[in-house]
C-alpha positions in Angstrom: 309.1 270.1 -25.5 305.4 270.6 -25.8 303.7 272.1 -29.0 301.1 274.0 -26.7 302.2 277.2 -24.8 300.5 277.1 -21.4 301.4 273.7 -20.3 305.5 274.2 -20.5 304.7 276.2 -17.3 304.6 273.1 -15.3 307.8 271.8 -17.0 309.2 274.9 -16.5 308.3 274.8 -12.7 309.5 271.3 -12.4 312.9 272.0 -13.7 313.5 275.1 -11.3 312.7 273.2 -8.1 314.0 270.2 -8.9 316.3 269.7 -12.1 315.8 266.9 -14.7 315.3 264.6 -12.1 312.1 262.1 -13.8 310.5 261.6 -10.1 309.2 264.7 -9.6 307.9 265.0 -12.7 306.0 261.7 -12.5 304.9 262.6 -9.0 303.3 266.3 -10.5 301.5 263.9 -13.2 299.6 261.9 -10.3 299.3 264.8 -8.1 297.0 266.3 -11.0 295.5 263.5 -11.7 294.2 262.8 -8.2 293.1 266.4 -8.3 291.2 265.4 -11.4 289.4 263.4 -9.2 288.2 265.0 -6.5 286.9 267.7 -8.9 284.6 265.3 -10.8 283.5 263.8 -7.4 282.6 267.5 -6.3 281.0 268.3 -10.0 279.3 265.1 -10.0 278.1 265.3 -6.3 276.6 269.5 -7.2 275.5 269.0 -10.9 275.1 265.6 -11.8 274.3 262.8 -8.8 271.6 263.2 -5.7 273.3 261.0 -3.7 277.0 261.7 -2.9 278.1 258.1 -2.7 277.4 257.5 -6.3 279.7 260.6 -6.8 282.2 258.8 -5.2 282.2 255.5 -7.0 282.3 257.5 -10.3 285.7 258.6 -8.8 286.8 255.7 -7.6 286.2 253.9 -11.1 288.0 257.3 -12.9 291.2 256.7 -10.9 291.7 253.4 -11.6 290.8 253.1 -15.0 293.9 251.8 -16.4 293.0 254.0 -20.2 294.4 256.8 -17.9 298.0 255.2 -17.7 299.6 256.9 -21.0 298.3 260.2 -19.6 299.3 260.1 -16.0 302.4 257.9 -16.9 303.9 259.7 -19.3 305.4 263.2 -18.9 303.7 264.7 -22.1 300.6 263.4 -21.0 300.4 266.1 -18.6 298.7 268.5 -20.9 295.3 266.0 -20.9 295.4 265.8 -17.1 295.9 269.4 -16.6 293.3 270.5 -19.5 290.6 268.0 -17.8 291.2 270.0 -14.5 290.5 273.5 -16.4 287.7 271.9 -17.6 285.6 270.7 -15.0 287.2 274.1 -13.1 285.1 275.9 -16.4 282.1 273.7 -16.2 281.7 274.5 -12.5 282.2 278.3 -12.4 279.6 278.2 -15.0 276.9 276.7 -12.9 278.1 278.8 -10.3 277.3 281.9 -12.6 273.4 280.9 -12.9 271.0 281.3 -10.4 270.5 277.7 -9.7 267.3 279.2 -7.3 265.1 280.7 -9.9 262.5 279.1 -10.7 259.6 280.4 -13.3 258.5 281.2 -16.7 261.8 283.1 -18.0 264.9 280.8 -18.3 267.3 281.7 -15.2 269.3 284.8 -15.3 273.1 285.2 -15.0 273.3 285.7 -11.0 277.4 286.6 -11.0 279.0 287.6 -14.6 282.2 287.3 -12.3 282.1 283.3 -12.1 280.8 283.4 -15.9 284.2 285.4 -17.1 286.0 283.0 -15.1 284.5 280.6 -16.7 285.7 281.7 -20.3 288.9 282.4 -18.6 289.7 278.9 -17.7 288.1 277.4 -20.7 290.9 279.5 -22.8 293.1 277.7 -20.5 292.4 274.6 -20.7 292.6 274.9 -24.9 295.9 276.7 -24.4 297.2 273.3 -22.7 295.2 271.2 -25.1 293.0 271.9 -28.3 290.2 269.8 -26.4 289.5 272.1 -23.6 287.6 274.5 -25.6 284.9 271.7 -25.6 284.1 272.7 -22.3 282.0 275.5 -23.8 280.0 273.2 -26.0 279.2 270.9 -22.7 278.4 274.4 -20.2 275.8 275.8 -23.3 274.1 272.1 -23.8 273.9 271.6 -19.8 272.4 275.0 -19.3 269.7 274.9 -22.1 268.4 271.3 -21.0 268.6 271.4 -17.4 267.5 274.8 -17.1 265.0 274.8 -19.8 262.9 272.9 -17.0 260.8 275.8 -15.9 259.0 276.9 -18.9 258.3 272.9 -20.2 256.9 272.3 -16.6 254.3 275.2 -17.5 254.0 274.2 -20.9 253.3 269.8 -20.0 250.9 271.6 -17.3 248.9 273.5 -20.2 248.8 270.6 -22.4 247.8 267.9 -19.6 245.0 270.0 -18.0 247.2 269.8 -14.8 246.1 272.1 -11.9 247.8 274.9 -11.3 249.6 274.2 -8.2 250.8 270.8 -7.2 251.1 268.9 -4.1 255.0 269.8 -2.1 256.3 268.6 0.3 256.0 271.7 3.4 258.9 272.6 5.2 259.3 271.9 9.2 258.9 275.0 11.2 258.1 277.0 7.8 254.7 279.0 8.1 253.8 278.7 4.0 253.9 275.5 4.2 255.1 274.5 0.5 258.6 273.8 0.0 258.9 277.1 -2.0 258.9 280.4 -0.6 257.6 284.2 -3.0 260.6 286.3 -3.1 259.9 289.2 -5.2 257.4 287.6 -7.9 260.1 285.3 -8.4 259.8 280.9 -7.0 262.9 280.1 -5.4 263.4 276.7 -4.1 265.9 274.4 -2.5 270.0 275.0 -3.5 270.4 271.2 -4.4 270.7 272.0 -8.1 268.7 273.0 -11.1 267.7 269.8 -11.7 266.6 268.0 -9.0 265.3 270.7 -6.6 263.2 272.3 -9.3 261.3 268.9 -9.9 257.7 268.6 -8.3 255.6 266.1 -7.6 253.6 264.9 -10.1 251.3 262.2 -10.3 252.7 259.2 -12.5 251.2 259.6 -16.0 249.0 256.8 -17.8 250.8 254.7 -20.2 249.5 254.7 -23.4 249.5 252.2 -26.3 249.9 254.9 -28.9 252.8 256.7 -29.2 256.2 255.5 -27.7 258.2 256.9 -24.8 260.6 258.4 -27.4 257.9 259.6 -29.8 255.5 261.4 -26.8 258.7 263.2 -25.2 260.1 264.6 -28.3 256.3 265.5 -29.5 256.0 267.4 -26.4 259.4 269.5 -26.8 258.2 270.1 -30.4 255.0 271.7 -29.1 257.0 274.0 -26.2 258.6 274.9 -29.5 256.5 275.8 -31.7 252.9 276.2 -29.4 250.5 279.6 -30.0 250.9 280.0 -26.6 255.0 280.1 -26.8 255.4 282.7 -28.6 257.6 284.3 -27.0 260.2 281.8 -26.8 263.0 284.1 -27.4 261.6 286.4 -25.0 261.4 284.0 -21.7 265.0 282.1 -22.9 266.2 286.0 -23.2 268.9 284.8 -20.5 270.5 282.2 -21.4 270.1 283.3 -25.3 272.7 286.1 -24.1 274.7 283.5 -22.3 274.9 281.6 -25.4 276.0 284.4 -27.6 278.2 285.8 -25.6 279.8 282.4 -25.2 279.8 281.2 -29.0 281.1 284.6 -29.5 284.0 284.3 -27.3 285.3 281.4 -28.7 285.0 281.5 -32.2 287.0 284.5 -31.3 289.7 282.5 -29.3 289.8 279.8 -32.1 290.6 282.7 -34.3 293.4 283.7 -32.5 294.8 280.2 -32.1 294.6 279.8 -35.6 296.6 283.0 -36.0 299.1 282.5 -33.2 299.7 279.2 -36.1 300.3 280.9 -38.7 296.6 280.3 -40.3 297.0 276.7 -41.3 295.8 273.6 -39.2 299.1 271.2 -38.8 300.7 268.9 -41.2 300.8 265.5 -41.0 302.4 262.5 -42.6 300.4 259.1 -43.8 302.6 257.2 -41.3 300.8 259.8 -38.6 297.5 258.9 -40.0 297.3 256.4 -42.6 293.0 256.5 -42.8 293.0 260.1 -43.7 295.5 259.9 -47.1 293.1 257.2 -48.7 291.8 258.4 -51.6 288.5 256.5 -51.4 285.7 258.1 -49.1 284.1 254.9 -48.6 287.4 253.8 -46.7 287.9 256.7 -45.0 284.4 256.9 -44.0 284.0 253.3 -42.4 287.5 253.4 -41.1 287.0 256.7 -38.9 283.4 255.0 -38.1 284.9 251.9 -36.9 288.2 254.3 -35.6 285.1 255.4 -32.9 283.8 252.1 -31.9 287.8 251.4 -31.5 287.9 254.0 -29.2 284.9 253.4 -26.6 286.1 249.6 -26.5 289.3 250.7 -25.0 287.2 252.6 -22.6 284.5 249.5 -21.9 287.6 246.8 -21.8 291.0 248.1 -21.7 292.4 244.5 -22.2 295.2 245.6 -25.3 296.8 249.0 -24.8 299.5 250.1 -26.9 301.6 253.3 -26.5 301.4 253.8 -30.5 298.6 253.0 -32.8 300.0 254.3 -35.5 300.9 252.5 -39.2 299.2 249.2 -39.4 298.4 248.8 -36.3 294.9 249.2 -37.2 294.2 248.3 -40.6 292.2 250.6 -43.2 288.3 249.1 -43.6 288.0 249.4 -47.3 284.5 247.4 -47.9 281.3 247.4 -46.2 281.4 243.4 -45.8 284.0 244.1 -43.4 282.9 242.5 -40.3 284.3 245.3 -38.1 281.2 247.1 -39.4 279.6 245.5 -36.5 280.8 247.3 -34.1 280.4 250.3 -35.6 276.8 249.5 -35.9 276.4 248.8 -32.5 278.3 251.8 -31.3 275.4 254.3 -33.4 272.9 251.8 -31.9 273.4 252.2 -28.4 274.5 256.0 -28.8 271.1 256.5 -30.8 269.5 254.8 -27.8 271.0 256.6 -25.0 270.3 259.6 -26.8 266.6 258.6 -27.3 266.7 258.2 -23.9 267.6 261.9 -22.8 264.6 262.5 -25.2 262.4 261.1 -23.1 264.0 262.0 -19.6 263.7 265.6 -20.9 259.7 265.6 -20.3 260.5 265.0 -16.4 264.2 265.9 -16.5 264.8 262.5 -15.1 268.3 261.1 -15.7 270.1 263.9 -16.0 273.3 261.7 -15.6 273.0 260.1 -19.0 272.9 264.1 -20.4 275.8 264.6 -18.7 277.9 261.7 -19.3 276.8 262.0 -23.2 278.0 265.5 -23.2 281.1 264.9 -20.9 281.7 261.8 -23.4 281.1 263.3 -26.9 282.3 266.6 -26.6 285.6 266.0 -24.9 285.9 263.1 -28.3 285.1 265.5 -31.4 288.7 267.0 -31.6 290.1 263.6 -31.9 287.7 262.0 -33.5 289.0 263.0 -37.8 285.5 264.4 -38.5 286.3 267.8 -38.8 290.1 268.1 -39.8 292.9 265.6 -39.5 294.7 265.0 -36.8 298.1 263.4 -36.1 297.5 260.2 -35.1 295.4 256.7 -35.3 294.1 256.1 -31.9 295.8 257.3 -28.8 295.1 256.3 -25.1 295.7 260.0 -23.9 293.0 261.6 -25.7 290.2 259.2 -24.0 291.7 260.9 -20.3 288.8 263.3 -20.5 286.0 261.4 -22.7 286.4 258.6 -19.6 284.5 261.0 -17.6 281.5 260.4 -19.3 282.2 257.1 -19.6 282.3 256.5 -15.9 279.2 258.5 -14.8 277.2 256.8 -17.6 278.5 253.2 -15.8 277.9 254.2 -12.2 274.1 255.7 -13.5 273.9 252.0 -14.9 275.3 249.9 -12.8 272.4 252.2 -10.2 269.6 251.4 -12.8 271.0 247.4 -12.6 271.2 247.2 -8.6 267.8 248.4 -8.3 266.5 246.4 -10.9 268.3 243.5 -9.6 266.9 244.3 -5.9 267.8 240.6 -4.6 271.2 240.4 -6.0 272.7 243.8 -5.2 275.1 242.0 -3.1 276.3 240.0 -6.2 276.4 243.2 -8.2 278.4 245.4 -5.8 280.6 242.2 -5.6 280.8 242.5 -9.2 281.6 246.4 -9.6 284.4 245.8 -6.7 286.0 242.7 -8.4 286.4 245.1 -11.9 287.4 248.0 -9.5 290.6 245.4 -8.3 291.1 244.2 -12.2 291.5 247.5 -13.2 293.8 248.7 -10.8 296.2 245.6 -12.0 295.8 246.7 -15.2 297.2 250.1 -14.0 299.9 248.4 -12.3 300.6 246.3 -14.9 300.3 248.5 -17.4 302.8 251.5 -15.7 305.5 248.2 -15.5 305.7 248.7 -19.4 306.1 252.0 -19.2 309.9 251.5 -16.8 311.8 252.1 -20.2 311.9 252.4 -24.0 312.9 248.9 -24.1 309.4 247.4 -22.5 307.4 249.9 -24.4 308.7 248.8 -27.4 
């Protein structure tokens, strides 16, 4: 029996075609998940990736991951795999609602409300089958502002660098203007290849200074598109996606309302055995516990080496002092977030590495449900919940391990030699780890 409407459906499905017989509803699990992962190899391949091969290694390293196994294995575990699908289904008919083509000083318009409705329409969805779909909103309005915000910081680093007007393209064969874009209507259209990459020009490698740092220059430079004389009318040119947003915040603080209604206006009720960190008394315990709860959380996804169907009780013990040496991994979790995230920073002035926005946003969002910091939820740390923060996880280790084989130009060999040797230890783990999952008796 499943708490969440929408996804008895399925169950409902199952029984009608086939009875109570267990295989079919273990072969409808792997069925979605596979379909999980050709979406994100298409969503990575259109809005994330250049090169279609690194969208299919992010897939490859998704299906095997062996964090997936309480989701796909177990029959409740359906709602996670069917709400990732909704998702990424909601994050691509998003994009698909933008003109992806525009390119000038206004932020792009909405080129099909249809795809943008059906957007909303399988994010509600997706938080029907699980609380964590409606997420997917969150990620859509992040993606569109900084990928699409592009166009008027070009203009705006152009002003500020004394850059000509028009730079260098590359022309078309067989096209008579020459530059790769083309005057439709007063409005620069370019390339379909997405927002990000085909909007990009070439520009001469800038200078490096001794000054400021990468960080500090990048995140100056947003500040003045902010806040310049000549900006003014900010909320003029981002007039589109300004209506996106509201029309999207809107909508689902709307559909939050009504889920809260359809439960009787009061979040759920939990037990300390459900959650032992949230019944302390003492916000120092709670606070490091749910801190170190997070670092927890992306070791299982970096090195799924113990995984347990039920982290519940003392499985996990509280944190109660600051000299508790688990601290330091909580401080190297903010660490390398706070670097990755410095990181977008300074991407943002080129809109280079887009994959590291993405993965951030397909890993944080997906998390903040779970995650205690906004109301409690039922549970210490389970397996099934990471199913859709693993996303991010994997482009963010693809977009790596890219970043490591280029660095490492003469021992590519040794590092694709590498990624394929943890590719085959995974998928024992996966075996290995469904063999537990036969009966009560192993899982136990």
């Amino acid at each position: 029996k499943s708490s969440n409407g929408l996804v008895s459906f399925p169950y409902r499905l199952n029984i009608l075609l086939a009875g109570m017989n267990p295989f079919y509803f273990h072969a409808v699990n792997v069925i979605l998940h596979c379909l999980v992962t050709l979406v994100l190899m298409y969503t990575c391949d259109k809005a994330v990736f250049k090169d279609c091969r690194l969208a299919f290694v992010t897939a490859l390293f998704f299906a095997v991951h062996p964090i997936h196994t309480e989701a796909v294995t177990g029959i409740v575990g359906r709602a996670d795999v069917l709400a990732c699908l909704l998702f990424l289904l909601a994050f691509l008919s998003y994009n698909r609602s933008v003109d992806q083509l525009y390119v000038g000083e206004h932020f792009p318009p909405t080129a099909s409300p249809f795809f943008l409705l059906l957007s909303l329409f399988l994010g509600t969805c997706a938080m029907l089958v699980k609380e964590t779909g409606v997420t997917v909103f969150g990620v859509c309005l992040v993606y569109d502002f900084f990928s699409l915000s592009y166009n008027g910081l070009k203009l705006t680093n152009r002003g500020i660098q004394q850059r000509p007007a028009q730079q260098a393209m590359v022309p078309l064969s067989g096209s008579p203007q020459g530059p790769l874009s083309s005057r439709e209507d007063g409005k620069q259209r370019l390339a379909p290849r997405g927002a990000w990459s085909s909007c990009r020009p070439a520009v001469p490698k800038e200078p490096r200074s001794g000054g400021l740092a990468v960080p500090s220059r990048a995140a100056w430079a947003i500040c003045s598109y902010l806040t310049a004389n000549t900006n003014q009318n900010f909320l003029y040119t981002a007039k589109p996606f300004l209506k996106r947003a509201a029309l999207v915040i809107s909508y689902v603080i709307l559909v939050l309302y009504f889920r809260l209604w359809i439960m009787g206006g009061s979040m759920p009720m939990f037990s300390e055995q459900d959650n032992p960190a949230s019944f302390s008394p003492y916000l120092l315990t709670r606070f490091l516990t749910y801190s170190y709860l997070l670092a927890f959380n992306a070791w299982l996804l970096l090195a799924p080496i113990t995984l347990c169907y039920d982290w519940q009780v003392g499985s996990i013990p509280l944190v109660e002092s600051i000299w508790d040496v688990r601290n330091l991994a909580t401080v190297f979790l903010v660490l390398v977030m706070t670097l990755l995230s410095l990181h977008c920073i300074a991407a943002f002035k080129k809109l280079e590495h887009k994959e590291v926005l993405v993965g951030l946003s397909f890993l944080v969002f997906p998390f903040i449900p779970a995650s205690n910091l906004f109301f409690r939820v039922g549970f210490v740390v389970a397996e099934r919940v990471l199913y859709m923060p693993s996303m991010g996880y994997c482009i963010l280790f693809v977009h790596g391990l890219k970043k490591l084989s280029t660095w490492l130009n003469k021992w590519r060999i040794t590092v694709l030699t590498l990624f394929a040797l943890l590719l085959l230890l995974f998928s024992w783990k996966t075996v290995k780890q469904n063999e537990i999952w036969l009966s009560r008796e192993s899982l136990f």
